[in-house]
C-alpha positions in Angstrom: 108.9 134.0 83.4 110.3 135.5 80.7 110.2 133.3 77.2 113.0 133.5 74.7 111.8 134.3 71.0 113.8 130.9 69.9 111.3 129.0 72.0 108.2 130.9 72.1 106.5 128.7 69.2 107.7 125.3 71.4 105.8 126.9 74.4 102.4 125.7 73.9 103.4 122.5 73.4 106.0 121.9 76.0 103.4 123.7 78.4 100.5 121.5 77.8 103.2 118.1 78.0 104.2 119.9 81.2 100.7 119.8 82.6 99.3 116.7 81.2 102.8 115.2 83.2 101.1 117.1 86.2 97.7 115.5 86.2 99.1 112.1 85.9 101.3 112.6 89.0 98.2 114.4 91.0 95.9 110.9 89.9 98.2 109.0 91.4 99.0 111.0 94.3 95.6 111.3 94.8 95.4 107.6 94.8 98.6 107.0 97.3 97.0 109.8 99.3 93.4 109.9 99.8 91.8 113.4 101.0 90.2 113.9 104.3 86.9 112.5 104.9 84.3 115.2 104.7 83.6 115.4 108.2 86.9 116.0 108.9 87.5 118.3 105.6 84.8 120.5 106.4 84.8 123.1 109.5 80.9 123.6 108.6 78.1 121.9 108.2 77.0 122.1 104.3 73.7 120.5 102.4 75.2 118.7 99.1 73.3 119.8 96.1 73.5 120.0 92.1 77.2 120.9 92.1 76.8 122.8 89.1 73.7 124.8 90.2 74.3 127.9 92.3 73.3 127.7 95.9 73.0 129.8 99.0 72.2 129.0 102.2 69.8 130.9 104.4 68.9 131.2 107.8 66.3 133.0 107.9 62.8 133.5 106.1 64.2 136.4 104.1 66.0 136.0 100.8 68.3 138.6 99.4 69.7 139.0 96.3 71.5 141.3 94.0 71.0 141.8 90.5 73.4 143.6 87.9 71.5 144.9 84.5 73.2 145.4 81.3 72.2 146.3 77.9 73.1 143.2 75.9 74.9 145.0 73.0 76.5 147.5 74.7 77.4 146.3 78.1 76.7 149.5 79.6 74.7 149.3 83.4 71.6 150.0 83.2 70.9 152.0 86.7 67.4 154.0 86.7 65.2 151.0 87.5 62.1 150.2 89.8 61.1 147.5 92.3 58.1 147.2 89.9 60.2 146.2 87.1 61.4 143.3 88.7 60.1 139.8 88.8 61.3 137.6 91.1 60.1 133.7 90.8 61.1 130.5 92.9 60.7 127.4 91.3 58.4 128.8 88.9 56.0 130.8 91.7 56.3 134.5 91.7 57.4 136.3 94.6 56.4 139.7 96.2 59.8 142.1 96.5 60.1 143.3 100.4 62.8 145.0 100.1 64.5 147.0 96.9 67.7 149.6 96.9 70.8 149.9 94.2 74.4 150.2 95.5 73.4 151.5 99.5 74.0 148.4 101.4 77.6 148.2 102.6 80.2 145.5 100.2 82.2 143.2 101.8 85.2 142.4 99.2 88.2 139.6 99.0 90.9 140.1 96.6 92.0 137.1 95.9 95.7 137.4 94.0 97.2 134.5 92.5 101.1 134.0 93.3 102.2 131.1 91.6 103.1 129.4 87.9 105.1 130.6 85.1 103.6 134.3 85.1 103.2 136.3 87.7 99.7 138.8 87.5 100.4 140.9 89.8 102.7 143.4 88.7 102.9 147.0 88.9 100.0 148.1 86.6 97.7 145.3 88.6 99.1 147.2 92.1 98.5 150.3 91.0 95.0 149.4 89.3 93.5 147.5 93.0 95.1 151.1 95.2 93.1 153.1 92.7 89.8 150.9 93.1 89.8 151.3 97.2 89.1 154.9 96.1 85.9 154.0 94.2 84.9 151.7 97.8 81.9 153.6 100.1 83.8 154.4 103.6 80.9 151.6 105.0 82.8 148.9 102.5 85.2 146.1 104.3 88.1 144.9 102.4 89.9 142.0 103.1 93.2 140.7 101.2 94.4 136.9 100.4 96.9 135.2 98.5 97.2 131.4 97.0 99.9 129.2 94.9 100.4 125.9 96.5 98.2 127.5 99.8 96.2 130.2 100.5 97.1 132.4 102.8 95.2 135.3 104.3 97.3 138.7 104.8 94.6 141.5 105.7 91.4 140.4 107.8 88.2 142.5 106.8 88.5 145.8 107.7 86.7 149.3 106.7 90.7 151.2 107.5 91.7 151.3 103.8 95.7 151.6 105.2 96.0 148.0 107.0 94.6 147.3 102.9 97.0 149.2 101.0 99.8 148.4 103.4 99.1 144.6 102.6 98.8 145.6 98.6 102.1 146.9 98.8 103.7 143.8 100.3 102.9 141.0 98.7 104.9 138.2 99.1 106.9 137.3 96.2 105.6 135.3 93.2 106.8 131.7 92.9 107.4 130.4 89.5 107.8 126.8 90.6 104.4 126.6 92.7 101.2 126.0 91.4 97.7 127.6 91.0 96.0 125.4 93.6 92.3 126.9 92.6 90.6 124.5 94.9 92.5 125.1 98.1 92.1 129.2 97.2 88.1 128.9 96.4 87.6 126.6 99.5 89.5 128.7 102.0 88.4 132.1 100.5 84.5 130.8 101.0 85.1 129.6 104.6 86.8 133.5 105.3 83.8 135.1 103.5 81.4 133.5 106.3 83.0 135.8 108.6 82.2 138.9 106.6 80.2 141.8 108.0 77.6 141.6 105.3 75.1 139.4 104.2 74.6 137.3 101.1 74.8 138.7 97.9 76.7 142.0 99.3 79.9 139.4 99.7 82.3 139.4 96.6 85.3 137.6 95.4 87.5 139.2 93.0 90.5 137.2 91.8 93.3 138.7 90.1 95.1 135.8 87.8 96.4 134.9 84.4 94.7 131.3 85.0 91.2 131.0 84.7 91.5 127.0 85.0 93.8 124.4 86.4 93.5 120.5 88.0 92.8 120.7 91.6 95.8 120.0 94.4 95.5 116.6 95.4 95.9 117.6 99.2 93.1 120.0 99.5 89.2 120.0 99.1 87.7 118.9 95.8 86.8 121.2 92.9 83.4 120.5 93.1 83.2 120.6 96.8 85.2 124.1 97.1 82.3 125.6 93.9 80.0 124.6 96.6 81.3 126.0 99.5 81.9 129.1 97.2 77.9 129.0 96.2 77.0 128.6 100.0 78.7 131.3 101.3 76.4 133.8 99.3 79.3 135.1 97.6 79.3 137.1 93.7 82.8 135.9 92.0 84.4 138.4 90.1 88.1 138.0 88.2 90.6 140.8 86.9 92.8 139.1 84.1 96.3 141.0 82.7 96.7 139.9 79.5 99.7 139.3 77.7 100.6 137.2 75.0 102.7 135.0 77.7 99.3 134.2 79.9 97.1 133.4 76.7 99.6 130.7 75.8 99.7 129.5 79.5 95.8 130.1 79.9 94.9 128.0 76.5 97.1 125.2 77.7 95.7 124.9 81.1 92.2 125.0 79.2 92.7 122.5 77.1 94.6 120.4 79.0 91.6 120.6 81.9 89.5 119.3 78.8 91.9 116.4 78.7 92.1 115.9 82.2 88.3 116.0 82.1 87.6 113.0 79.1 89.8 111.1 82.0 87.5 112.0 85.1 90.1 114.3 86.1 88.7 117.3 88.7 88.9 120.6 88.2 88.1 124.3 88.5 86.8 127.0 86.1 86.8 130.4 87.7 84.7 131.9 84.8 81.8 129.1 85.2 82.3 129.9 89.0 81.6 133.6 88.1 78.9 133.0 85.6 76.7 131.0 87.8 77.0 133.7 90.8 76.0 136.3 88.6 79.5 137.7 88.3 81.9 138.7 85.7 85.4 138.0 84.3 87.0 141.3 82.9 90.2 140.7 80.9 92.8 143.6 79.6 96.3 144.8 78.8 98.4 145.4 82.1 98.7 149.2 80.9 94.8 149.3 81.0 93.3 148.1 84.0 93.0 151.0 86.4 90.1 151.5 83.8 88.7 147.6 83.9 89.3 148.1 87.3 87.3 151.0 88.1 84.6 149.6 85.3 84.5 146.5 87.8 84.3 148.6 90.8 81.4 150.4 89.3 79.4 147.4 88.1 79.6 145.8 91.6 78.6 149.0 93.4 75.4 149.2 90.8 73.9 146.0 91.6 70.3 145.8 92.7 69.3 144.5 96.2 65.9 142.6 96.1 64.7 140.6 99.2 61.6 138.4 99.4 60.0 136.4 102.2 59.3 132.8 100.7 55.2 132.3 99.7 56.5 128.6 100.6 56.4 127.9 104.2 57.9 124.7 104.5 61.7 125.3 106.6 63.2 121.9 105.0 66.4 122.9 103.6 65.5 122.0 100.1 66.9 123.6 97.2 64.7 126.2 95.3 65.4 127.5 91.7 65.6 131.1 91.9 64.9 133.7 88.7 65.1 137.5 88.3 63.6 139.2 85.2 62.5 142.4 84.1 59.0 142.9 83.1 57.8 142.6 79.6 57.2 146.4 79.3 60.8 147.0 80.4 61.8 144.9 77.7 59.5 146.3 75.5 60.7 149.9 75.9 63.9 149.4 77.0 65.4 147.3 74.3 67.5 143.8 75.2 69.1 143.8 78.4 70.4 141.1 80.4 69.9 140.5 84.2 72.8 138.9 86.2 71.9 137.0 89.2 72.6 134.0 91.3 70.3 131.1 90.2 69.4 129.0 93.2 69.2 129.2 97.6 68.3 126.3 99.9 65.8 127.0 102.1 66.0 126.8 105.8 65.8 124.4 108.3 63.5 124.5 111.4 
């Protein structure tokens, strides 16, 4: 949408009036229209935990998870590293590392593009930026492609032919001004379609392309809390792309602090960077003109991630949840200056 200069400084403020107008009408629809029971919401079954810890369910003895290390100050990967550096403790126990390899296991990746609101994200520059990432994909990689305003629609199943891809990245349906950003239909369906992937947890990602990072959930679809869990169950990292423009930090700062609002009244909601943060992905944000780099330097950090598996020293198959930890060792630190280790924090154990 494109915003007339004699209106631009009203924006702000007739957007977040717009919005706050929105979550009244979504309280009381939610209150006319009560959501599903969750036997009927769910098409799985699911183990209700801390909704603001991440989880991942396993079915079997082994636990796998990837790693991504950074130096703190610079943000560059850090790549020449040993299973020996590692440390790996659940609920405070250290573990012993079975299994260790950087960026060989095959990826199974969702883009996730965002359709609807006053802006749309994906334009050209974004287009061009996700064809020029499938280059950086191993030929071993499956790539899948969805959609979401008001619903979320799937328009390429997983696949490792990169044309059914690019065909679908060149025919996007058309952005809709006047739907909304339903987050918590898009997250819940995206998590249900990752169970199908080829790949096992923590080789699953999520990268969502949008100019909003936050927004009230859809009163006719899952919950907020209960699509972050189905996200965190499904084992998958949560990555973002964000084109920035003037016009999407003015719509992106009133949807955040209107979802602050919204939250002082109970209201529910999504944050896509928390989502990413506790999955031990990342949120890169950039001019339109720039992101075949961001996209590539996203590309690149997901491919250099480092797979660790461990078999449990606790026995006991009783689906609890476990807090999980990856460190470096104190000499690494030592010699290798600050660096920062991102990881999924928690998995539930299984079940006999």
């Amino acid at each position: 949408m494109r915003i007339p200069d004699s209106t631009s400084r009203l924006f702000p403020l007739l957007l977040l009036i717009g919005v706050l107008a929105a979550l009244l009408f979504t309280t009381r629809s939610s209150w006319l229209n009560p959501r599903l029971s969750s036997t009927q919401a769910q098409t799985r079954e699911r183990t209700v935990q801390n909704q603001t810890l991440e989880v991942i369910k396993t079915d079997v003895d082994l636990v796998t998870v990837d790693a991504l290390v950074m130096q703190k100050n610079t943000s560059r990967v850090v790549g020449d590293l040993s299973r020996d550096d590692f440390v790996i403790s659940e609920d405070g126990v250290k573990q012993s590392i079975t299994h260790f390899s950087q960026g060989t296991l095959p990826l199974s990746v969702l883009l996730l593009i965002d359709r609807g609101g006053c802006l749309d994200p994906y334009n050209s520059n974004v287009r061009h930026a996700a064809l020029e990432a499938l280059v950086r994909l191993k030929p071993t990689d499956e790539v899948a492609v969805m959609t979401y305003h008001n619903n979320a629609e799937l328009l390429q199943e997983f696949t490792r032919d990169r044309w059914p891809v690019q065909f679908a990245l060149n025919h996007i349906p058309p952005h809709d001004e006047m739907a909304n950003h339903c987050l918590n239909k898009a997250f819940y369906e995206a998590a249900n379609y990752m169970e199908q992937a080829g790949n096992p947890s923590g080789r699953r990602v999520i990268i969502f392309i949008t100019g909003v990072t936050r927004n009230f959930d859809c009163a006719d679809g899952p919950g907020g809390k209960e699509a972050t869990h189905a996200i965190y169950e499904s084992g998958s990292v949560v990555c973002g792309i964000v084109p920035k423009t003037p016009e999407q930090q003015m719509e992106n700062g009133a949807m955040r602090w209107a979802t602050r609002i919204g939250g002082l009244m109970r209201a529910s909601t999504l944050n896509m960077k928390q989502i990413a943060a506790e999955t031990g992905g990342e949120v890169l944000e950039d001019k339109p003109e720039e992101l075949d780099r961001t996209f590539a330097t996203l590309i690149e950090h997901i491919r250099s991630r480092f797979s660790l598996a461990f078999v449990s020293t606790n026995k006991a198959r009783d689906g609890t949840l476990r807090k999980l930890k990856i460190e470096l060792n104190s000499a690494v630190q030592k010699t290798r200056g600050e660096l920062v280790v991102k990881s999924r924090r928690n998995y539930v154990a299984p079940r006999r």
